[in-house]
C-alpha positions in Angstrom: 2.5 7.5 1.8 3.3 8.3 -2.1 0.5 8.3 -4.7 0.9 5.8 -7.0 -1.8 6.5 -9.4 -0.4 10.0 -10.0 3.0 8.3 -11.2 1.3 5.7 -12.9 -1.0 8.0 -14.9 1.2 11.1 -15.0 3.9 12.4 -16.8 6.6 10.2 -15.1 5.9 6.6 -16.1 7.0 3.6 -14.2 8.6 0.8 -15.3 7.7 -2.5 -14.6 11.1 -3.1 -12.3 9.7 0.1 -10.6 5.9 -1.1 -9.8 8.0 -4.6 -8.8 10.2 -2.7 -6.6 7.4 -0.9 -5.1 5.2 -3.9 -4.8 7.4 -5.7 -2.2 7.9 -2.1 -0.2 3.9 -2.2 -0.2 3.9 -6.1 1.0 6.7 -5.0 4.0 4.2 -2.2 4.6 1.3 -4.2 4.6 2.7 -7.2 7.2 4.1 -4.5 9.7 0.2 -2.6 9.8 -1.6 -6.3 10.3 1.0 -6.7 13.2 0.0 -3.8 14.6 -3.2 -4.1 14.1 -3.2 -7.1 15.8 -1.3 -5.5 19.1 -4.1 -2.6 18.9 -6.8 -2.4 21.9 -8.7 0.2 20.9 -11.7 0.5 18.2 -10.8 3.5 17.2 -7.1 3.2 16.6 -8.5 0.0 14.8 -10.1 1.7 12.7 -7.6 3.9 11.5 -5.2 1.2 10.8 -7.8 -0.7 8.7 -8.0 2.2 6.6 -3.9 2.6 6.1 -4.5 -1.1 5.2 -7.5 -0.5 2.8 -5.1 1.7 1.2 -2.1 -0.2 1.1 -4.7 -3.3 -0.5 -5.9 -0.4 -3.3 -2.6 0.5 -3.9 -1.2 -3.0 -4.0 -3.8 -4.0 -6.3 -3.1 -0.8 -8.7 0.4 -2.2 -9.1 -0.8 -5.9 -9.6 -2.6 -4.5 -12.5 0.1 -3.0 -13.5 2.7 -5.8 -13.9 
């Protein structure tokens, strides 16, 4: 999964069509992980998609901000 606080805050800035863009790739990613999470029978593999979804969330929430 890219960064985006390093494009956001580094040299290459994005543009708002660009945070957009990336904002619905972020939403698609977002639906497939709670699908899978809800197919997952173990804790631990749980877990570990509930933290790709905690960071999906922060970075989704970065790019609200943004726009």
């Amino acid at each position: 999964m890219r960064d985006v606080t390093k494009t956001l805050v580094g040299e290459n800035k994005m543009t708002k069509a660009q945070a957009q863009l990336e904002l619905i790739k972020t939403n698609t990613a977002i639906e497939a992980k709670i699908v899978e999470l809800a197919n997952e029978l173990g804790q631990h593999n749980k877990n570990c998609v509930m933290n790709d979804l905690q960071l999906l969330w922060d970075k989704k929430d970065i790019l609200n901000k943004f726009i």
